[in-house]
C-alpha positions as CSV (number, residue, x, y, z in Angstrom):
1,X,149.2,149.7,-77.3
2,X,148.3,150.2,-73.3
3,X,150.0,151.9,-71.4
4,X,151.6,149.6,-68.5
5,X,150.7,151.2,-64.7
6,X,152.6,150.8,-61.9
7,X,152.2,148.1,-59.9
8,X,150.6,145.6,-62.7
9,X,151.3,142.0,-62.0
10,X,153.6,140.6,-65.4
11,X,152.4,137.5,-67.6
12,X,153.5,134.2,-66.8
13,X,154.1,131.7,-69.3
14,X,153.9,128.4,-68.6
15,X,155.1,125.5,-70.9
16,X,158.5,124.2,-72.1
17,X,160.9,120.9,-72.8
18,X,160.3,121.0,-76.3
19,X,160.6,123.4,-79.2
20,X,156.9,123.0,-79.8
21,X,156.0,124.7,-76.3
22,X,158.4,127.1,-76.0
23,X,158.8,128.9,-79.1
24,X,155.1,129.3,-79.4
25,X,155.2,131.3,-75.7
26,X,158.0,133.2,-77.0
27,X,156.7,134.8,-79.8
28,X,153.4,135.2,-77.7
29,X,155.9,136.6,-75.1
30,X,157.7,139.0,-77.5
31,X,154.4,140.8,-78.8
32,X,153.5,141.1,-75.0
33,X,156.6,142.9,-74.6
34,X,156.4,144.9,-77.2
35,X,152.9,146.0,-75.7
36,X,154.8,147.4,-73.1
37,X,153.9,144.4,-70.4
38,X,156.3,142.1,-68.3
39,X,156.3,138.7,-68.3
40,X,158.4,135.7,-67.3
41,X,158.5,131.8,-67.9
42,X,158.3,128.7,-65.7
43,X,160.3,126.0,-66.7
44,X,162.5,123.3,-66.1
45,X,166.7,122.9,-65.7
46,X,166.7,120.4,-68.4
47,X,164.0,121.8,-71.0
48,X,164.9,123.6,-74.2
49,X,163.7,127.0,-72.5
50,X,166.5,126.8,-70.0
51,X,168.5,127.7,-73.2
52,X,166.2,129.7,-75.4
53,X,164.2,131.6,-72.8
54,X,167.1,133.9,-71.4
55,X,168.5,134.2,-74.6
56,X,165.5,135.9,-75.5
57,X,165.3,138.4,-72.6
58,X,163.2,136.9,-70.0
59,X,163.1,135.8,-67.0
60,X,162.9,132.1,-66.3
61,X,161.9,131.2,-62.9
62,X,162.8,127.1,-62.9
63,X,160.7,124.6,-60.6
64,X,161.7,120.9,-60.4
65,X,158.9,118.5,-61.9
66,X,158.6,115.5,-64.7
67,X,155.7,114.2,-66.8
68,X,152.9,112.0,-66.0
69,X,151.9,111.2,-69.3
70,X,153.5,108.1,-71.4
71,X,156.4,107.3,-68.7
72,X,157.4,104.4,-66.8
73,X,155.5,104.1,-63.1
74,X,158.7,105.2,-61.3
75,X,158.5,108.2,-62.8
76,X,155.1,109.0,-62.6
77,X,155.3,108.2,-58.8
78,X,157.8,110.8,-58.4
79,X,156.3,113.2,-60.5
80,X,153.2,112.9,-58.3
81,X,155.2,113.1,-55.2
82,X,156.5,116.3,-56.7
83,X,153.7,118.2,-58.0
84,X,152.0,119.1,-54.7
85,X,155.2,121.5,-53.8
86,X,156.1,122.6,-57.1
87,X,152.3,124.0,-57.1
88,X,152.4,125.1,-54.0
89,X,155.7,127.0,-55.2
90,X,154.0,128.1,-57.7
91,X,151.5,130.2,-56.0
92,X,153.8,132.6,-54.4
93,X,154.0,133.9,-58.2
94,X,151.8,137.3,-58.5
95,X,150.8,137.4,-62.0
96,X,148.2,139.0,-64.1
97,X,147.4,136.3,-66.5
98,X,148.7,132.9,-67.0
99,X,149.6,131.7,-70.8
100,X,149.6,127.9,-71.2
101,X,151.4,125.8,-74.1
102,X,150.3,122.8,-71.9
103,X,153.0,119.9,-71.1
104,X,154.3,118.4,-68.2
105,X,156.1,122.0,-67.0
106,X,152.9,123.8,-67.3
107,X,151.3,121.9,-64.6
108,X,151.9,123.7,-61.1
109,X,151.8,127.0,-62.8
110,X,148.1,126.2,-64.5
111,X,147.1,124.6,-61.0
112,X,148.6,127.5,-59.0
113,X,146.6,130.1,-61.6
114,X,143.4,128.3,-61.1
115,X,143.5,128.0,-57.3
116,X,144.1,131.7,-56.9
117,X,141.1,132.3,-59.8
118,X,143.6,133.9,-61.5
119,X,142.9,133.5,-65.8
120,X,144.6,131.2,-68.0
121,X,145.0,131.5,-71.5
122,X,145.9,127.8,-72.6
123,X,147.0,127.5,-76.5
124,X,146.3,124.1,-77.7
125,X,148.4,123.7,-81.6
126,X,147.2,119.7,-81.8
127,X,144.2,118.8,-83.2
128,X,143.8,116.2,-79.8
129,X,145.3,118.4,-76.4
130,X,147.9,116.9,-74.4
131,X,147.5,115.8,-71.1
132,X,147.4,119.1,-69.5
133,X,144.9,121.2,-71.5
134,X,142.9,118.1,-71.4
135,X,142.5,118.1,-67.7
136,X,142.1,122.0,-67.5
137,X,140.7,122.9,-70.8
138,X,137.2,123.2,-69.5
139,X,138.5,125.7,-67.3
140,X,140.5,128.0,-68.7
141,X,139.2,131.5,-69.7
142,X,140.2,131.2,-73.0
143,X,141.3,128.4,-75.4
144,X,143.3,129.6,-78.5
145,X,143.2,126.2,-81.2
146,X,144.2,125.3,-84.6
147,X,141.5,122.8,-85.7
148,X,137.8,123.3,-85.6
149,X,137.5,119.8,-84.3
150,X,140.0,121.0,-80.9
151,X,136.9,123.3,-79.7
152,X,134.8,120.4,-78.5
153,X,137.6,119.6,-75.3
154,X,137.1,123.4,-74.1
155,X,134.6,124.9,-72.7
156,X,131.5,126.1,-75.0
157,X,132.7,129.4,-76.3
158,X,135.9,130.2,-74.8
159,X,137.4,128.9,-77.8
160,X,139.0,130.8,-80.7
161,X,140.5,129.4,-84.0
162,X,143.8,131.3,-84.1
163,X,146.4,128.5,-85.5
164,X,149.9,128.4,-84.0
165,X,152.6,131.5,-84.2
166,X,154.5,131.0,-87.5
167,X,157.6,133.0,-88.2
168,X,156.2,135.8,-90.7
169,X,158.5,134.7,-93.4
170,X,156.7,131.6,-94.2
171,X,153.5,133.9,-94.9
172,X,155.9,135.6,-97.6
173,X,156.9,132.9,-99.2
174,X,155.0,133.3,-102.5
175,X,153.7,130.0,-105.0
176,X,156.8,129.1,-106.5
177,X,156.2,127.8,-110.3
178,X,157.6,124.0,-111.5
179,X,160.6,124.3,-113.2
180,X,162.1,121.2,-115.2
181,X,162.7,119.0,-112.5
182,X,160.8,118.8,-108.9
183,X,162.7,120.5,-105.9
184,X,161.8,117.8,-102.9
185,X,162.7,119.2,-99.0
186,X,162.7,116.4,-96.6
187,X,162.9,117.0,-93.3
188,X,162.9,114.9,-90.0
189,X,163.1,117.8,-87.2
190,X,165.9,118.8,-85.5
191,X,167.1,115.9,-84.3
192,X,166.0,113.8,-88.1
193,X,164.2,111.0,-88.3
194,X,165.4,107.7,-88.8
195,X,162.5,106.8,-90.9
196,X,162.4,109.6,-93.2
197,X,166.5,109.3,-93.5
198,X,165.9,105.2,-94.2
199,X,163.2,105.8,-96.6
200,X,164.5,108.6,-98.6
201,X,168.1,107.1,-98.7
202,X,166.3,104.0,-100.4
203,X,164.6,106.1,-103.2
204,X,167.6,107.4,-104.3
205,X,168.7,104.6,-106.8
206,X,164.6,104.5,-107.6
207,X,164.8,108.2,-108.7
208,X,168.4,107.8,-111.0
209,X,167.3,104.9,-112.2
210,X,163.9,106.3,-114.0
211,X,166.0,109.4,-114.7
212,X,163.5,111.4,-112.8
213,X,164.3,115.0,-112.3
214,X,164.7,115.8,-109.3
215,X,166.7,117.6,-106.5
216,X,166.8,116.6,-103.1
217,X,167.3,118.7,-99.9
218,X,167.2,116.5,-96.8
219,X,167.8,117.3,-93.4
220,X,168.8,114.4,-91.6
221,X,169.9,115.0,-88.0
222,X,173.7,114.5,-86.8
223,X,173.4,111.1,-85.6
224,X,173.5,108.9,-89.4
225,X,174.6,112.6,-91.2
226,X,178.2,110.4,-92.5
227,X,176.4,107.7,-93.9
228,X,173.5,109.8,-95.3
229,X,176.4,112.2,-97.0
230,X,178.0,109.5,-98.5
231,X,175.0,107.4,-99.8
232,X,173.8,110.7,-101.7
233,X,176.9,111.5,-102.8
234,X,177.2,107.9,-104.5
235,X,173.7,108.0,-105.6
236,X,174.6,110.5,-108.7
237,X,171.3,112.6,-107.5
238,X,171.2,116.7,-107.5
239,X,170.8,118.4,-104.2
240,X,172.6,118.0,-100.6
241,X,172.4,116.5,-97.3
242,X,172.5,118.7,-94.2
243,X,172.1,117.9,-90.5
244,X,170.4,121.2,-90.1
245,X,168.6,123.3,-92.0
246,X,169.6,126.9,-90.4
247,X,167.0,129.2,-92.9
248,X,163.8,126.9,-93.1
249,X,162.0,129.9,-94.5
250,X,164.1,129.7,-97.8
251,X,164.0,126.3,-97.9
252,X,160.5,125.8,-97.7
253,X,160.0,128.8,-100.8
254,X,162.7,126.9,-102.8
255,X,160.4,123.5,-102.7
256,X,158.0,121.8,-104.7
257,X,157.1,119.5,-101.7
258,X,157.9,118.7,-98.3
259,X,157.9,115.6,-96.4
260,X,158.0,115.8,-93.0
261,X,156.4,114.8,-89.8
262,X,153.4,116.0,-88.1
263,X,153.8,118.0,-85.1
264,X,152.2,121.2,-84.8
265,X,154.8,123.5,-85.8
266,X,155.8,121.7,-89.3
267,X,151.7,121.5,-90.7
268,X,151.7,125.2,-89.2
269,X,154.6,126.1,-91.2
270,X,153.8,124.5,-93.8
271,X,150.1,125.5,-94.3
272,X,151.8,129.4,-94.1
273,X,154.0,128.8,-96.7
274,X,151.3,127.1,-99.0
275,X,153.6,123.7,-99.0
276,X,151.9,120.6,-100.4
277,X,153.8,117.6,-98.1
278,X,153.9,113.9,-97.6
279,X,153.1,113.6,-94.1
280,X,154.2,110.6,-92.1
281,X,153.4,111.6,-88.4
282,X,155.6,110.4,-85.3
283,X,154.3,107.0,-84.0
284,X,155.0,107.5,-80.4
285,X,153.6,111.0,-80.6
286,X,151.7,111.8,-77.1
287,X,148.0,110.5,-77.7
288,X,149.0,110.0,-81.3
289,X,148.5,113.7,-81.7
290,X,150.7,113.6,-85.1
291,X,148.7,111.6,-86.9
292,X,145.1,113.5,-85.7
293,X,146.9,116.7,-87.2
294,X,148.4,114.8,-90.6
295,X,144.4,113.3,-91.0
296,X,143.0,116.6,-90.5
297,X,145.6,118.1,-93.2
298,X,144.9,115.4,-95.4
299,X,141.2,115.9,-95.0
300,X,141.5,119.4,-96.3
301,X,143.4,118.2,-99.4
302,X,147.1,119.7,-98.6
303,X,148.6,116.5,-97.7
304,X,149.0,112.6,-98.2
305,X,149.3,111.0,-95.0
306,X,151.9,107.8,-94.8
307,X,152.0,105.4,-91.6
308,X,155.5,105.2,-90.2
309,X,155.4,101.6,-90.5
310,X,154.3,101.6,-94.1
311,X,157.4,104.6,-95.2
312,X,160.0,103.0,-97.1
313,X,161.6,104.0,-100.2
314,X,159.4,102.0,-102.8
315,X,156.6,103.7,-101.3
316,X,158.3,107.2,-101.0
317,X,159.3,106.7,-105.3
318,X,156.0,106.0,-106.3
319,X,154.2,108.7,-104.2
320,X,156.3,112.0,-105.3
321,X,156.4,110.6,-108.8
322,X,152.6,110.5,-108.9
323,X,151.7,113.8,-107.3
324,X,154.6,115.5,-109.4
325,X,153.2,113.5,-112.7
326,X,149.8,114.9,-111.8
327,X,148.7,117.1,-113.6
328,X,148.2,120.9,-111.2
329,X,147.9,118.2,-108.3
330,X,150.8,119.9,-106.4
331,X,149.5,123.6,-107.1
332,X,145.9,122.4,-105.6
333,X,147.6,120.7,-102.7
334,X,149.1,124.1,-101.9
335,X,146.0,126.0,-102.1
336,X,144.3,124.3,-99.9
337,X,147.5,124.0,-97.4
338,X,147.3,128.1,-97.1
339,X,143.5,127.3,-96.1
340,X,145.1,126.3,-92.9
341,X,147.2,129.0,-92.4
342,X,146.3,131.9,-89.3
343,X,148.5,135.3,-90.0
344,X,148.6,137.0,-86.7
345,X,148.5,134.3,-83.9
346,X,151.0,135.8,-81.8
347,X,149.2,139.2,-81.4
348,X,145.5,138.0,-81.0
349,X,146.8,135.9,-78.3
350,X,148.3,139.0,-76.7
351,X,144.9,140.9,-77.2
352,X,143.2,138.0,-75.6
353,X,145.5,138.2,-72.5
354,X,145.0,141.7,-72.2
355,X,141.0,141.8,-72.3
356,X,141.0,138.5,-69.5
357,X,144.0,139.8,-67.5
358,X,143.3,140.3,-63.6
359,X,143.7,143.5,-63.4
């Protein structure tokens, strides 16, 4: 671990509005910490690291600015109007080394970094990059990824294959053996999914009727949790319905499979904990980047890939009942999910910040 000198400029981290952006920097921020460095965060009023960032410990320093990307004109117009001076704010930050998640918030900060030539690190979790490491992947010092195919938006060898930070309890879980009846974790995010919660309340009388065992964990969200409670409840099936699942770790080592969307954190979580899943990725994802990473998992055999559109409970039935009636289909599917998996993102992207940091 370095020493820290007086006088070295802290780490910035730039990203936020989702869960997706910030947690990521946080867990990148932590090990920094724990290196001995300082670091802070740029974000917004209204993004989820106004609540999770000071929580944490740091620092957040907040600038006013929206996206550009898949938003009416209005918005983009002000946006626009907005970035010049939110960059221009930015560059009064002194900072060794910039960490990008990308998004709308990273913006000034990245611009900001590269107008004073000072490095950025930009972490790209999506097989496609969002608008932002698009437009400055080619110029970033580094470019940490978790597909192979990612590399070809950055710059010719600044890339490294180091997957997303995943809590280290998901690497623990260990492969859990059937038992007599198939343990099924659905889950639709934090906020649920209306097509997961539509689909899977639908199987329900598919499942009792074949007298298929089963037990069903499904986290729903708050906003149909009532309806969804009293559905299962009538449907005479095993398991529970929660709005929230608080230890994901455990549920994820209690399961035979997962279904669940796309996004970068749930196929990261999942390929650590060896899950196989149905994946049916987020139709209105930004540049349909949920269903690059679902085809990419699917590729790689840990996965089925279902359109939105095409999710319903017929198809949702006769799906888990094949790959459970398969014979060591769901133990393969598992295997190859753990090829996906990168122990250790966090720290190598610390190490990478410390070898390009201007110091």
């Amino acid at each position: 671990m370095p020493d820290k000198p007086e006088g070295r400029a802290p780490f910035l981290m730039a990203g936020g509005g989702t869960g997706g952006h910030v947690i990521p920097a946080l867990a990148v921020a932590d090990e920094l910490r724990r290196r001995g460095h300082d670091v802070f965060f740029v974000g917004t009023e209204r993004g989820l690291e106004a609540k999770l960032v000071p929580a944490a410990g740091f620092e957040l320093k907040k600038i006013e600015i929206g996206g550009l990307n898949r938003v009416s004109a209005r918005r983009r117009l002000t946006t626009l109007a907005r970035l010049p001076f939110a960059t221009i704010g930015s560059m009064g930050y002194r900072t060794s080394a910039v960490f990008s998640m990308g998004g709308y918030v990273a913006g000034p900060a990245v611009l900001a970094a590269l107008a004073k030539r000072v490095p950025v690190v930009v972490m790209e979790p999506n097989a496609i990059p969002g608008f932002t490491n698009r437009v400055i992947g080619r110029l970033a010092a580094r470019a940490l990824i978790s597909f192979p195919e990612t590399a070809r938006y950055f710059a010719r060898g600044k890339s490294e294959l180091t997957g997303l930070p995943v809590r280290e309890e998901f690497f623990a879980i260990p492969p859990k053996p059937r038992g007599d009846r198939l343990h099924l974790l659905i889950t639709g995010g934090s906020q649920g999914s209306h097509t997961l919660n539509r689909a899977s309340r639908e199987s329900w009388p598919l499942f009792r009727a074949a007298g298929f065992p089963i037990r069903i964990v499904h986290q729903c969200g708050v906003n149909e949790l009532e309806a969804m409670r009293q559905a299962f409840a009538e449907s005479g099936l095993e398991g529970e319905v929660t709005p929230f699942v608080a230890d994901m770790p455990a549920a994820f080592g209690e399961a035979d499979l997962v279904v669940s969307r796309s996004g970068a954190g749930a196929v990261s979580e999942l390929a650590a904990a060896g899950k196989p899943a149905v994946l049916v990725p987020f139709p209105f994802a930004a540049n349909d980047h949920q269903a690059r990473n679902a085809e990419a998992i699917e590729r790689g055999g840990a996965a089925r890939l279902v359109v939105d559109a095409q999710m319903s409970g017929e198809r949702l039935y006769a799906l888990v009942r094949a790959l459970a009636e398969t014979e060591g289909e769901l133990e393969r599917m598992g295997a190859a999910a753990r090829q996906f998996a990168r122990p250790g993102a966090a720290a190598r992207a610390a190490e990478i910040l410390e070898a390009v940091a201007a110091w």
